[in-house]
N, C-alpha and C positions, 0 to 999 in steps of 0.2 A: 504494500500500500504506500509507501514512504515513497519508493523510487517512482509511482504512479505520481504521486502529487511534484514532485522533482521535476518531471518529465513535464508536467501541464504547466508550472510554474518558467519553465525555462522556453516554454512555448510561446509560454501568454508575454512575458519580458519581452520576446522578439520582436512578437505581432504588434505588442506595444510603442515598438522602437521604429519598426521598417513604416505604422501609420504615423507618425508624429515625425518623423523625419521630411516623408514625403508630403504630409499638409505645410507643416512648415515651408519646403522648398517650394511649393505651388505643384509640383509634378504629380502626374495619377502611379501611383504603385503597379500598378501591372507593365506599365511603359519602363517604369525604373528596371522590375526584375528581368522583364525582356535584355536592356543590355548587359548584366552578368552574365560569361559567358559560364557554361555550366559542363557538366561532364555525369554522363552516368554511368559508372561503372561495371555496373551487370546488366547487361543485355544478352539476347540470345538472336540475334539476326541471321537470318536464313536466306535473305535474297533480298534483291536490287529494288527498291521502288522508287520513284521521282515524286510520288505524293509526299514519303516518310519523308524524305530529304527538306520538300517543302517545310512541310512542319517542323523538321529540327533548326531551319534557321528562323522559320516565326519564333521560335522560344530562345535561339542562340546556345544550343543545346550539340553537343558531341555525343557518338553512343560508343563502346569499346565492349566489342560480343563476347562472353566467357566457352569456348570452347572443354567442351566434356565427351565421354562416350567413350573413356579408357579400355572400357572391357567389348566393345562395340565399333571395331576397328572402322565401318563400312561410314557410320554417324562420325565418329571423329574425323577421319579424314574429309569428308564433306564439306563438314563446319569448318576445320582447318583453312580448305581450298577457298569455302564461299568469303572467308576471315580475309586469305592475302587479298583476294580480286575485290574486297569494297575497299580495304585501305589503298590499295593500288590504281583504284579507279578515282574513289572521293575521299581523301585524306583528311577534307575538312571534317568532313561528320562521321568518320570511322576509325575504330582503335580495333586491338584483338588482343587475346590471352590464349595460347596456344594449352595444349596438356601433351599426354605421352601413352602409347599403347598400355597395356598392361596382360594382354593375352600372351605374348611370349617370352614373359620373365622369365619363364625356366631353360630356353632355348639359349645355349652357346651364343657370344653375341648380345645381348640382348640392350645389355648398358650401354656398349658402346654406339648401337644403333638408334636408340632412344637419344642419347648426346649430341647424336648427328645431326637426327630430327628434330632436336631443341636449335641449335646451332644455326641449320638451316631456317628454323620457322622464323628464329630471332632476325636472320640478315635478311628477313622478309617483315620485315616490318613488328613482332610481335613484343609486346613490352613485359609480357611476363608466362606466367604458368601456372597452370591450375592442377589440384590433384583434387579427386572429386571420391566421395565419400563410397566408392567401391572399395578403397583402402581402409581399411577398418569396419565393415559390415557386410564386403559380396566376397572378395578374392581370399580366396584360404588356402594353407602350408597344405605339403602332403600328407600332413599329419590331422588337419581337420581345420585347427585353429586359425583365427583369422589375420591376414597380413594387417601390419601396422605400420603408421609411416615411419615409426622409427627401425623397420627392419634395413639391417646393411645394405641390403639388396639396393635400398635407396641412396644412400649416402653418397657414391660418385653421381649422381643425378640429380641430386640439391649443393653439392659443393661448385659442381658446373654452374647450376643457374645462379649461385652464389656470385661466382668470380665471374660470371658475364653480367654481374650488377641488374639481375631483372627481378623483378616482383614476384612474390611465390605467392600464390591464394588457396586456402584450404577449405573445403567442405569434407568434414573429416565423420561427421555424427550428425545424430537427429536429437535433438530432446522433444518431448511433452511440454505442454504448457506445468503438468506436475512437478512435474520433475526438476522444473525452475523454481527455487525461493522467491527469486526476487519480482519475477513476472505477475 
């Protein structure tokens, strides 16, 4: 309940500030926030449209697609390809976050060809990397148990995107609204 009232109190502050700024200047607030340029980081774009594009510059808005589907080679790759060809085409309105196979971890190879495909994806525009929550709840040892990111298996594959300076992003779990205290 605490963080509930925190959260409303930090809201109301804003809303208080962004309308008393803009009466005072004369300006309408929706004209103001049109020119901040903005960024959303999670998107999931799948193909080219000239309407979307429209819209992201009425709002002055950037989208940067989170590429997934580790265990779904056929989905990843897609996302991947559709990923380099909108930054490649409109750089203004597109970003990407590349991930990595995960169906042939056990296959001779497999680190060094994931580092390629990082490698590659990055001098294609990608600013980071996503590992999506089939680590830690789909992909399991031979033994049963479930892979976790902090298995070694990982580590030449996070020290790479470490020292190529890119963004790691993790969906690593689910919780419950229960299961949260503080929610």
């Amino acid at each position: 309940m605490k963080m509930k009232i925190r959260i409303l109190w930090v809201i109301t502050l804003l809303s208080f500030c962004l309308i008393n700024c803009t009466r005072e200047s004369g300006h309408d607030l929706t004209d103001y926030v049109k020119t901040i340029k903005k960024v959303d980081i999670h998107t999931h774009v799948g193909s080219d449209a000239a309407w979307f594009r429209d819209v992201l510059d009425s709002i002055n808005l950037k989208v940067c697609t989170i590429c997934t589907g580790g265990t779904d080679p056929e989905r990843m790759y897609k996302s991947i390809d559709t990923s380099k060809q909108l930054l490649n085409n409109y750089p203004r309105y597109f970003a990407w976050v590349t991930t990595f196979d995960l169906t042939g971890r056990d296959d001779p190879g497999w680190t060094e060809n994931v580092i390629n495909q990082l490698r590659e994806d990055f001098s294609n525009g990608a600013v980071g990397v996503k590992v999506w929550k089939d680590i830690g709840m789909k992909i399991k040892n031979k033994d049963g148990s479930y892979i976790q990111i902090d298995d070694p298996m990982f580590e030449p594959i996070l020290r790479f995107i470490a020292e190529e300076d890119k963004t790691l992003i993790a969906h690593l779990g689910e919780l419950t609204w229960e299961a949260c205290p503080m929610m």
